[in-house]
N, C-alpha and C positions, 0 to 999 in steps of 0.2 A: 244284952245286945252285943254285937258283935262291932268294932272297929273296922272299917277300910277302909285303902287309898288305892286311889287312881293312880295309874303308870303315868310315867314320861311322857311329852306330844313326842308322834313321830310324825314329824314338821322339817320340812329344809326351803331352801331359797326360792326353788321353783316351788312349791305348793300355791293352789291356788284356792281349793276348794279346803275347808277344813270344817269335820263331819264330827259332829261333837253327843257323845253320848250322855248318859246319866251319870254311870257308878259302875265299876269292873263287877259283871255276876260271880256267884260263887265259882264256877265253871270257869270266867277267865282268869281268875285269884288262882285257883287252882293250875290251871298252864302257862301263868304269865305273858299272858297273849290278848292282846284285844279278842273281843266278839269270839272267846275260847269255847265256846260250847257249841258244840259239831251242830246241834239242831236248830242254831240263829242264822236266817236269811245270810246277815249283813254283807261275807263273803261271796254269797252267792249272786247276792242283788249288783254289787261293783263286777264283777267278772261278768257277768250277766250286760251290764251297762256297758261295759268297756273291750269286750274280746269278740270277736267273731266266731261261729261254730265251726267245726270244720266238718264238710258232708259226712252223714252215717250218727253225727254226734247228737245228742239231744238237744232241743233248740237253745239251751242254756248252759254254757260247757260249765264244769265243776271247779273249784277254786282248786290252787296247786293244793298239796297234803300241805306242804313245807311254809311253815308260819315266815320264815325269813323271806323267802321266797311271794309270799301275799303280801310283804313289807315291802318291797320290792315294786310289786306291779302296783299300790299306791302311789309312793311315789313318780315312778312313771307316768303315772294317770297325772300327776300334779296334785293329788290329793291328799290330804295330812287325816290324823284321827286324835282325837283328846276327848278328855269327859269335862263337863262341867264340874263336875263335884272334886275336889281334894280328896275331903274325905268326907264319913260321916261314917252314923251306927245305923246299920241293918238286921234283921235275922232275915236269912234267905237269900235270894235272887229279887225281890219284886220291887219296883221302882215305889211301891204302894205304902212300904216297910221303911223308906227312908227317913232318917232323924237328924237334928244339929250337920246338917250339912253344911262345910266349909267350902268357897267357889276355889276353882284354879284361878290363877290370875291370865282373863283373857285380853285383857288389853295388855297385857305389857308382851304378851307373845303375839298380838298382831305388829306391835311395837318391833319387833325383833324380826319377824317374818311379811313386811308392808307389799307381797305379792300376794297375799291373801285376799281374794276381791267378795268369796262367799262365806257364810257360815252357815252348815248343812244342819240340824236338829234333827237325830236319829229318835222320834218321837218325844210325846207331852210333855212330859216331866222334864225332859233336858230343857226344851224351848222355854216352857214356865219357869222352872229354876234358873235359866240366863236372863230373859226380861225380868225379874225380880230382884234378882241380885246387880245388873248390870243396868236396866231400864235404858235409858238415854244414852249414856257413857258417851262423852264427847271423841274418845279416839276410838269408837264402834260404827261413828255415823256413816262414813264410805262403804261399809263391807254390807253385800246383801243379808236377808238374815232368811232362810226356810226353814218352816217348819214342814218335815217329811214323816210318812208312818213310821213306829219303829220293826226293826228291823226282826223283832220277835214272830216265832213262828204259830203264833197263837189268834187265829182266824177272831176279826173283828166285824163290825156291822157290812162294811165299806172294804175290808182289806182280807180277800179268803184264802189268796195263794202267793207266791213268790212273782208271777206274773204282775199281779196286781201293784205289789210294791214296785217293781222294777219301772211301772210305767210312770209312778207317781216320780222315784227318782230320778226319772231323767232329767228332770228341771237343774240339774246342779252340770250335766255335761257340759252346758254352752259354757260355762265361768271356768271348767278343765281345761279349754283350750288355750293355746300360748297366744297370750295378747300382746 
């Protein structure tokens, strides 16, 4: 079995929305970058949510190349990104492989960031590993909690294209906005 850890939140004062994954895939371990593997929605589902096309474009414009730069238009959005998990032991990429998973500490980072008003669950496993590990959490009770498809581009009963998830996403826009 293989060792991983989760990166840094990229969280600041304005976040509002914070979209909480599993476990960095091999793919993002590999670029050092959230959601690093070119054929995960996740980028495309937020640019998708949050940008207008511009005529001639396809109806869902493309995320920038430039990882700093998708940092960027997060934040803007108001929206922060973290995993549940610290760490744990995986072989592979599959949320399915996960083992001795360690949580982040997410109460003490809404503790630090109290404009947090949602917590987005980028699929099953995140959402079940936070209500498990978290359940009740008295400094949890204000903040919404959704659980959203994830953002894997691996067609499911209910979820066959990037449309699909985009529409389920939208539920996290209204808590983006500056209240």
């Amino acid at each position: 079995m293989t060792m991983i850890y989760s990166f840094p939140p990229v969280v600041d004062e304005r976040s509002r929305v914070l979209i909480a994954g599993t476990a960095p895939s091999v793919k993002s371990l590999e670029y050092g970058q959230f959601y690093g593997h070119p054929q995960n929605y996740f980028w495309r589902i937020l640019y998708g949510l949050f940008q207008e096309s511009a005529p001639g474009d396809s109806e869902y414009p493309p995320p920038d190349p430039i990882y700093e730069n998708r940092i960027a238009f997060l934040r803007e959005h108001r929206l922060a990104v973290w995993d549940v998990i610290h760490s744990c032991e995986r072989e592979g990429s599959l949320d399915a492989n996960i083992k001795e998973e360690i949580p982040n500490d997410f109460p003490g980072l809404l503790e630090r960031y109290p404009g947090i008003q949602a917590i987005a669950f980028n699929g099953s496993k995140a959402y079940d590993t936070f209500r498990k590990t978290f359940g009740d959490h008295p400094s949890l009770q204000q903040v919404a909690k959704i659980k959203l498809p994830s953002s894997s581009p691996i067609p499911t009963k209910h979820m066959r294209s990037l449309e699909d998830r985009i529409n389920v996403w939208r539920a996290i826009v209204p808590f983006a906005m500056d209240r």
